[in-house]
C-alpha positions as CSV (number, residue, x, y, z in Angstrom):
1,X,226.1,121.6,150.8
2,X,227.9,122.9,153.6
3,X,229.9,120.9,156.5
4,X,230.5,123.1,159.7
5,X,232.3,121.1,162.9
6,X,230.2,119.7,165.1
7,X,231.6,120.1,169.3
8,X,230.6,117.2,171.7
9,X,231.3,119.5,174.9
10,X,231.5,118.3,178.3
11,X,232.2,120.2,181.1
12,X,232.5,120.4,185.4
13,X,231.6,123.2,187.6
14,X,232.0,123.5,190.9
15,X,231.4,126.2,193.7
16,X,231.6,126.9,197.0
17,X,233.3,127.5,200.1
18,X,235.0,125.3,202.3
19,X,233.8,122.3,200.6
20,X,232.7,122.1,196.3
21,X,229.6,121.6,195.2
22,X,229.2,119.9,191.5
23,X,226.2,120.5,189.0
24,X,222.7,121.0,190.7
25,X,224.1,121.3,194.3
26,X,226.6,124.2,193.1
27,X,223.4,126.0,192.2
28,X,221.2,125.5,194.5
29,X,224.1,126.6,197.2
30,X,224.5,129.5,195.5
31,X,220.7,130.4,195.7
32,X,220.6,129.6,199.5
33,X,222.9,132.1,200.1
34,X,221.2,135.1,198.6
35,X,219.1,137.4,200.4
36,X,215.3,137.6,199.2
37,X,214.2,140.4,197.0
38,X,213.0,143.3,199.0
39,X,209.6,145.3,198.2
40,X,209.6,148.6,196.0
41,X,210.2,151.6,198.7
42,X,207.9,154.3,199.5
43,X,209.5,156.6,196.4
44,X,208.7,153.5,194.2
45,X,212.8,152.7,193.7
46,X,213.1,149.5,192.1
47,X,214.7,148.1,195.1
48,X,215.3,144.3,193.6
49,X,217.3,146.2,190.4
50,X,219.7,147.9,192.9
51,X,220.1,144.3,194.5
52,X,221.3,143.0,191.9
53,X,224.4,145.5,191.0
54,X,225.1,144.6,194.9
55,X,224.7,140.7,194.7
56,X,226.4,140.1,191.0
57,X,226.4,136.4,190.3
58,X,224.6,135.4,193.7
59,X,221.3,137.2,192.2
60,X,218.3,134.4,192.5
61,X,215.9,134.0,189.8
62,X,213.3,134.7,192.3
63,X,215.3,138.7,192.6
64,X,215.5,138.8,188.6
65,X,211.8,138.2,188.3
66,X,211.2,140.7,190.7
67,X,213.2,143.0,189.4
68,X,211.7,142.6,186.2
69,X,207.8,143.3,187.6
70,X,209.2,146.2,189.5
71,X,210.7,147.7,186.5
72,X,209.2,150.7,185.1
73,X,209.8,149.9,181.6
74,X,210.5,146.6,179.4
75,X,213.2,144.7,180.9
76,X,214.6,141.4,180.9
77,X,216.9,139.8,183.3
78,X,219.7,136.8,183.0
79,X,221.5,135.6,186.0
80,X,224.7,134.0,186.1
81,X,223.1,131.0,187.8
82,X,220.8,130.5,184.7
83,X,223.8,131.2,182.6
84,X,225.8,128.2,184.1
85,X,223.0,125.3,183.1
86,X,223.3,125.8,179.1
87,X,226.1,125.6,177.1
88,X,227.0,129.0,176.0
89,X,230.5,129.5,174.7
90,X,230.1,133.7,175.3
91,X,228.0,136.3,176.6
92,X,226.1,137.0,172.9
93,X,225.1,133.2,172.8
94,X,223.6,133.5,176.7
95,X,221.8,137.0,175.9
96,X,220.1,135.4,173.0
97,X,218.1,133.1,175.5
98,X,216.4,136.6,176.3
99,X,212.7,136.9,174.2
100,X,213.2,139.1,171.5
101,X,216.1,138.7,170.9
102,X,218.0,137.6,168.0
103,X,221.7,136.5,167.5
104,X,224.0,137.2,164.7
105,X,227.1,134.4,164.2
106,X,230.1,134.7,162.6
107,X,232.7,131.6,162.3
108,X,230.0,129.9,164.1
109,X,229.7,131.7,167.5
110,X,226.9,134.3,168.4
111,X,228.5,137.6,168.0
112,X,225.8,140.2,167.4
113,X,222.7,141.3,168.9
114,X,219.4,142.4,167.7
115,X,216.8,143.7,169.6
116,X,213.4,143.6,168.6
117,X,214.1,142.9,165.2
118,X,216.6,146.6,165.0
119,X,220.3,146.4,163.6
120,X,223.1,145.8,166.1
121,X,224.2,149.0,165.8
122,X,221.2,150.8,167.1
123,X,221.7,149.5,170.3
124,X,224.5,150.9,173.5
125,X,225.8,147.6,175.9
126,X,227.4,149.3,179.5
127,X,229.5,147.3,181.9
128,X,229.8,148.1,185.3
129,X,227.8,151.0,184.2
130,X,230.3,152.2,181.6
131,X,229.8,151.8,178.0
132,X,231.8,149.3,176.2
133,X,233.0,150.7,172.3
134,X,233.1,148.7,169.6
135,X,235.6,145.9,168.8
136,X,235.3,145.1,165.2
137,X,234.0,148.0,162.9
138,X,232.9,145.4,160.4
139,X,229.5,145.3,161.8
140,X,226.2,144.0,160.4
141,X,224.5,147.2,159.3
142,X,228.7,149.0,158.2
143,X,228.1,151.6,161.1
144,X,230.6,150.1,163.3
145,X,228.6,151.0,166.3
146,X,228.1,147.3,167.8
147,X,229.7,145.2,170.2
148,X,231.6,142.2,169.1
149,X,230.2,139.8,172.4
150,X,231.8,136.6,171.3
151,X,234.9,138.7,172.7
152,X,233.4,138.6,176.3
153,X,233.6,135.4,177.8
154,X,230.7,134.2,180.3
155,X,233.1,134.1,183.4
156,X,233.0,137.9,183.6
157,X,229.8,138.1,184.1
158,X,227.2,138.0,187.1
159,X,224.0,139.0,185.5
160,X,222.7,140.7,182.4
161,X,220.0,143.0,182.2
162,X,218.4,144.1,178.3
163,X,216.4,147.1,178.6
164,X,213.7,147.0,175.6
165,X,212.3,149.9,176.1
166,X,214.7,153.0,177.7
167,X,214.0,155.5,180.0
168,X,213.9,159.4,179.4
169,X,217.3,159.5,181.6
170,X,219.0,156.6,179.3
171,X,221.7,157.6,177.1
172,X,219.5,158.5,173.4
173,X,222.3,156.5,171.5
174,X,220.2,153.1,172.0
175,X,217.4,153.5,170.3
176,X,217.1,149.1,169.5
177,X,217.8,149.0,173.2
178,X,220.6,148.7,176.0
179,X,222.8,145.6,177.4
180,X,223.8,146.3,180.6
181,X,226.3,143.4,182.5
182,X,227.1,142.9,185.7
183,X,230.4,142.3,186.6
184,X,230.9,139.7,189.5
185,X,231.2,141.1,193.0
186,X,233.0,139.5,196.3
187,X,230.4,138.0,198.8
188,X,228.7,140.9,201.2
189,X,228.8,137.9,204.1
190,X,232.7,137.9,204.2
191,X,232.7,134.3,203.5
192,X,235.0,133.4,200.9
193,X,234.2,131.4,197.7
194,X,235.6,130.2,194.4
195,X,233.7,129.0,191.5
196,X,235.7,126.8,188.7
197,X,234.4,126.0,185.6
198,X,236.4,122.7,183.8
199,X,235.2,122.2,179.9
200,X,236.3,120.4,177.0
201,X,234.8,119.1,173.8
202,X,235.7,117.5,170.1
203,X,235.6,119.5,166.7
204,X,234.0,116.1,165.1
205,X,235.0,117.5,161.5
206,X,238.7,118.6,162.5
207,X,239.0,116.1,165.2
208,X,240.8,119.0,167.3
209,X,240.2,119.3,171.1
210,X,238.0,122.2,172.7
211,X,239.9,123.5,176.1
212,X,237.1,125.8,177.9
213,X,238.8,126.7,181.9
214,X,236.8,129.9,183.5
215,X,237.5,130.5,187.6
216,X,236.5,133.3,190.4
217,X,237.2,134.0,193.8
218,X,236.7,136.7,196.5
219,X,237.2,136.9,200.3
220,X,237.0,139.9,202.4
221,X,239.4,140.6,205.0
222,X,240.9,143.1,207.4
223,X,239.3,144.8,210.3
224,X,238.4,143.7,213.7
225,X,235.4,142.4,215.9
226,X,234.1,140.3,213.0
227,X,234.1,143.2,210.6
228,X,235.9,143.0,207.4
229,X,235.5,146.1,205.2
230,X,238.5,144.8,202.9
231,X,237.1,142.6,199.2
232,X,238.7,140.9,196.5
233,X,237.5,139.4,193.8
234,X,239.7,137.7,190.8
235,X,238.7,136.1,187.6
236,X,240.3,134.9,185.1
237,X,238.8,132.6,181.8
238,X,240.9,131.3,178.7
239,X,239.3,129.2,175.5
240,X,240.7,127.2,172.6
241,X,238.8,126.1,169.7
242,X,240.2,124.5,165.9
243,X,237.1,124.7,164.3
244,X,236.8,123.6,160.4
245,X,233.9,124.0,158.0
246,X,234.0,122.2,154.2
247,X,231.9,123.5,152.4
248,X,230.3,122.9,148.8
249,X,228.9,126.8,147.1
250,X,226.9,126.7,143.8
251,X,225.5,129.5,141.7
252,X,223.0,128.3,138.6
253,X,222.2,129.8,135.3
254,X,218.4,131.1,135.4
255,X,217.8,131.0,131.9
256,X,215.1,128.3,131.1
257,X,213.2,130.9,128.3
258,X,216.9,130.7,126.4
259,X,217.0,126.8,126.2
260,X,219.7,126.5,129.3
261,X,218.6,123.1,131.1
262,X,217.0,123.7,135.0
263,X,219.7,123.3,137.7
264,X,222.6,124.4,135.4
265,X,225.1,125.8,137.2
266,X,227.3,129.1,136.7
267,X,229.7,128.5,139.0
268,X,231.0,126.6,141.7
269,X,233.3,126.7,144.0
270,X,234.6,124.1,146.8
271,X,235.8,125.5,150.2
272,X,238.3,124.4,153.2
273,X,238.0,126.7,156.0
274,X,239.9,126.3,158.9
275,X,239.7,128.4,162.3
276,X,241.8,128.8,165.3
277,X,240.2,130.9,168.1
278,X,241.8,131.9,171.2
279,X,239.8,133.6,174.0
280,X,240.9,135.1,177.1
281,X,239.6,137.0,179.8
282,X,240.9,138.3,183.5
283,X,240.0,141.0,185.5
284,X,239.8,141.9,189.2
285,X,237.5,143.6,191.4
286,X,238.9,145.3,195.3
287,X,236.6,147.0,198.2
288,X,236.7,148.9,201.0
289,X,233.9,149.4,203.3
290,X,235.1,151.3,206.1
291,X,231.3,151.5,207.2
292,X,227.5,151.3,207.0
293,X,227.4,154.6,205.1
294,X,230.4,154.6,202.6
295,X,231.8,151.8,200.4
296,X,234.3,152.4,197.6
297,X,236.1,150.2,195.0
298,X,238.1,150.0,191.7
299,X,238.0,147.2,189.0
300,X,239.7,146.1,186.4
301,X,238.5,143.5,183.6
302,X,240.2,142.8,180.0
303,X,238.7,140.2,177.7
304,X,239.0,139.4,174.2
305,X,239.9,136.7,171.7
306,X,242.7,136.4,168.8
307,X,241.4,134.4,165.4
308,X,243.7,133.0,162.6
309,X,241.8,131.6,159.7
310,X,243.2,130.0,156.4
311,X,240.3,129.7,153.6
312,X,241.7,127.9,150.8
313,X,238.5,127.8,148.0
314,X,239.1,125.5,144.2
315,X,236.8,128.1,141.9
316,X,235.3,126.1,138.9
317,X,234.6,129.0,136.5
318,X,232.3,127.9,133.6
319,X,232.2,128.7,130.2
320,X,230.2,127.7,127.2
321,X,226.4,126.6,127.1
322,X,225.9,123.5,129.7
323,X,223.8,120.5,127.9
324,X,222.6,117.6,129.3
325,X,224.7,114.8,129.2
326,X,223.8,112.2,126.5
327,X,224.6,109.0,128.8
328,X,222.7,110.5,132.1
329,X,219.9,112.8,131.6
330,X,220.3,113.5,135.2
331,X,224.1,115.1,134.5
332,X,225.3,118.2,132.5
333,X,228.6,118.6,130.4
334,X,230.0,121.8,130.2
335,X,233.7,123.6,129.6
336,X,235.5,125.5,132.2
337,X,238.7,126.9,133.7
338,X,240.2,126.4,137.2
339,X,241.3,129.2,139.9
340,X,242.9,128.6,143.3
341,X,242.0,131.4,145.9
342,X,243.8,131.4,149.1
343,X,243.7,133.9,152.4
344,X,245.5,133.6,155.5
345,X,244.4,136.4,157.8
346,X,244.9,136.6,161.5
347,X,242.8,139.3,163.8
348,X,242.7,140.8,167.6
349,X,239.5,141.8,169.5
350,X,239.9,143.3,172.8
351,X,237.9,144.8,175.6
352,X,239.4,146.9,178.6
353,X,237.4,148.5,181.7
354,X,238.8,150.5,184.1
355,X,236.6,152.0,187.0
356,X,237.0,153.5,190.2
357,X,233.9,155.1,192.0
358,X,231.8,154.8,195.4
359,X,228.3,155.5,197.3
360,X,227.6,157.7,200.4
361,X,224.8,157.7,202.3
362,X,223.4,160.7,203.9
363,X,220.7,160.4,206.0
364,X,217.9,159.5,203.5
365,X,220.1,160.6,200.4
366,X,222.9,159.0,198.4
367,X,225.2,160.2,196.2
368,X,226.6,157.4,194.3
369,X,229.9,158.5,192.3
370,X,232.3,156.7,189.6
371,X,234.8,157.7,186.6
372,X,236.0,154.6,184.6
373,X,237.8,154.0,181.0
374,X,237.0,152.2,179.0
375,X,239.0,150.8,175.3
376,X,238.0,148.4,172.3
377,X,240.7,147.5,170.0
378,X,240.7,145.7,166.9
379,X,243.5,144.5,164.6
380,X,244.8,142.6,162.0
381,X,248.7,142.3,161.7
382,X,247.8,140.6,158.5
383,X,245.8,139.4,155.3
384,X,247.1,137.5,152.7
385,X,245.3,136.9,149.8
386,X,246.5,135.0,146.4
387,X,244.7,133.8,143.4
388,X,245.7,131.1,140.8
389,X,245.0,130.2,137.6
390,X,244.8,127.2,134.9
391,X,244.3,128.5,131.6
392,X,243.4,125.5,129.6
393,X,239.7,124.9,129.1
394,X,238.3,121.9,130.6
395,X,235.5,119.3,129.7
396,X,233.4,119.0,133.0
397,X,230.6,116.6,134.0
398,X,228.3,117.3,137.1
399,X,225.5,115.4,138.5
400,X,223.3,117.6,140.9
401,X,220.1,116.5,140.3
402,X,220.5,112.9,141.8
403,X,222.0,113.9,145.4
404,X,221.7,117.6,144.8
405,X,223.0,117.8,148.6
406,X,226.0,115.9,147.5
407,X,226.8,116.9,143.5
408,X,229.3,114.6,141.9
409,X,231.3,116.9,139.8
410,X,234.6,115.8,137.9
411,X,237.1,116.7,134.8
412,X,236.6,114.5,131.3
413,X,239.6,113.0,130.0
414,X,240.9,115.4,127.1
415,X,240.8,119.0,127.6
416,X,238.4,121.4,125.5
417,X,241.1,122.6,123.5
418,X,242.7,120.0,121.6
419,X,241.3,117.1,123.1
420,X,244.4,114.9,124.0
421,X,245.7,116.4,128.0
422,X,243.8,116.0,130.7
423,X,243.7,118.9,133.4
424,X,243.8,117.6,136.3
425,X,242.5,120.4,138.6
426,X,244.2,119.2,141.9
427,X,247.7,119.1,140.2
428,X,249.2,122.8,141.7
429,X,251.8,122.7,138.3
430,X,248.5,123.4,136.6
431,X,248.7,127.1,138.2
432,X,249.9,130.1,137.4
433,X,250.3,133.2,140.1
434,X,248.0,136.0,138.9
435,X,247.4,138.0,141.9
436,X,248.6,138.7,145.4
437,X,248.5,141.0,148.1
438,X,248.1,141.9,151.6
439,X,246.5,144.4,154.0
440,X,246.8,145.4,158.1
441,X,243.9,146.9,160.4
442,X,244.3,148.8,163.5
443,X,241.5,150.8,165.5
444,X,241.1,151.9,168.6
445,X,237.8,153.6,170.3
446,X,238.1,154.3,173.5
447,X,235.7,156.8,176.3
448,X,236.0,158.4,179.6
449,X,232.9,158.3,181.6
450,X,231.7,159.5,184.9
451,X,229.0,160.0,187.1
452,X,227.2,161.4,190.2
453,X,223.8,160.6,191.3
């Protein structure tokens, strides 16, 4: 008995270089350009895994497959180019294409992920290489271990890896498993590009407009003789959604043995939900590759969303025995009383990476180097909650046997009382202020990380 908006979404991409390509074109550009997965090296390095840290969003299926058989452990692969074809609103709703996986939603977007049937928490997500904290400590399992990833918006990303199954040399803190996202990277072919994302959609029960705008683009530059050891690489991503959810919530007396009728209820309670999310994202990426032996860089990525939501719920609390209505044996009649319940709350997520780092070659050996920071915030400025109350007793009638989907519920003329007033439980003069009060939430988690290989 529940009514949750509905989105019609429609949406444009385009990519390219000096001229945009739309839809199936932008794609298949995108794969042209990529270089072909190379074979595992004499050592047995997964040479098509360190391709794809290089390549970001131009990865190929064709390299994520390989990758994946190279591999030596369980690992599934998502690349930005699959990504684009479905119509994921953030990164939790695109991982949860992966097999085994399973998604958690909340306000109804994917927000939580489960691997291999373990809690959210179990499992460590990196970005960049760094590990991302948590950004809401309300998680599924209370351990407030998992990250929030309908606070990361798909335009940050240009590939995800899910390891299943971790390596000895894995952090022990993901024992579900590990999420590890690319960030995007400037083109290695110094040709510059710029992919736009243009979306938009209707909230069918609100009839409120979805605004979904997501954009990249890198060059390099600098140098001379055709070589340009100079990238940059911007990104920026911002989304708007009014979503609304009605919804009917019943609770019925299981007492048949006592002489209570079947499908009684014990409660019910009629809800208005309404939900205002605002996602953002931006971030930016700069190189320098002064030659074939060194490269260096330092990034820069914040994403997150802010959420106001008003629930306003009409609480029919009932009292007495229920019967069966002598006109309809289909209905019930029954006394109860009347309470208002109303929250206004409004919440922060947010994500920030910082990273600066390198790789040297040396002859047959390379020392790859980093130090990032990384910060998830969450809080709630406010949280207002009030209750209400009509004190006079009620006669009710309720038909949920007919169209138990759709119950037809209603007050009797006469109240249980005295039998001459009607209560009307719409009418707010009815209502009485019995409770009130209010709460704010601020956390921060935030890590240093390094490393040297």
């Amino acid at each position: 008995m529940a009514g949750a908006s509905a989105a019609m979404l429609v949406g444009i991409f385009a990519s390219g270089g000096a001229a945009a390509a739309t839809g199936s074109d932008a794609a298949s550009s995108t794969s042209d350009s990529a270089p072909a997965p190379t074979p595992v090296d004499a050592n047995g390095n997964s040479s098509a895994l360190e391709q794809i840290t290089v390549l970001g969003q131009r990865t190929t299926p064709e390299i994520a497959r390989a990758a994946q058989e190279q591999a030596l452990n369980l690992v599934n692969l998502t690349t930005a180019d699959e990504m684009q074809k479905l119509p994921d609103v953030n990164t939790g709703e695109a991982i949860r294409r992966v097999p085994g996986i399973s998604l958690e939603t909340d306000t109804g977007e994917g927000r939580y992920i489960n691997i291999r049937g373990l809690d959210a928490d179990l499992n460590s997500t990196t970005f960049g290489g760094l590990r991302l904290p948590p950004t809401n400590n309300s998680s599924p399992s209370g351990a407030g271990r998992a990250v929030a990833f309908d606070s990361i918006p798909l335009g940050f990303v240009g590939a995800i890896k899910v390891t299943k199954s971790n390596l000895p040399e894995q952090d022990a803190e993901a024992l579900g498993g590990t999420i590890d996202i690319t960030p995007k990277t400037a083109p290695a072919d110094g040709k510059p590009f710029a992919d736009v994302k243009l979306g938009t959609g209707e909230e069918l029960l609100r009839h409120t407009w979805i605004t979904d705008i997501a954009g990249t683009a890198g060059t390099r530059f600098g140098g001379s003789g055709g070589y340009q050891p100079f990238s940059v690489l911007v990104t920026a991503s911002t989304y708007d959604d009014r979503r609304g959810v009605n919804d009917a919530e019943a609770g019925f007396v299981d007492n048949q043995a006592g002489g209570v009728p079947d499908k009684a209820f014990a409660g019910f309670e009629q809800r208005y939900y309404q939900y205002h999310r605002e996602r953002h994202g931006y971030g930016a990426d700069l190189g320098f590759t002064p030659d074939d032996n060194n490269e260096f860089f330092a990034r820069y990525y914040d994403a997150g969303y802010s959420e106001t939501v008003i629930r306003n719920r009409l609480i029919w609390n009932y009292t007495g025995t229920p019967t069966v209505a002598p006109n309809d044996p289909n209905g019930f009649v029954q006394t109860a009383t009347f309470t208002k319940a109303l929250r206004d709350e409004k919440e922060y997520l947010d994500s920030r990476v910082a990273e600066v780092g390198g790789k040297s070659l040396f002859g047959a050996n390379t020392l790859d180097y980093h130090v990032g920071y990384t910060k998830g915030t969450y809080y709630k400025p406010y949280d207002y909650n009030s209750g209400f109350d009509n004190p006079a007793s009620a006669n009710v009638f309720y038909d949920n046997t007919t169209l138990p989907n759709w119950p037809v519920i209603k007050a009797l003329p006469g109240t249980a009382s005295n039998g001459t007033v009607t209560v009307n439980p719409a009418d707010p003069t009815g209502y009485a202020l019995t409770s009130l009060g209010t709460q704010s939430q601020h956390s921060n988690d935030h890590e240093w990380g390094s490393a040297r290989i």
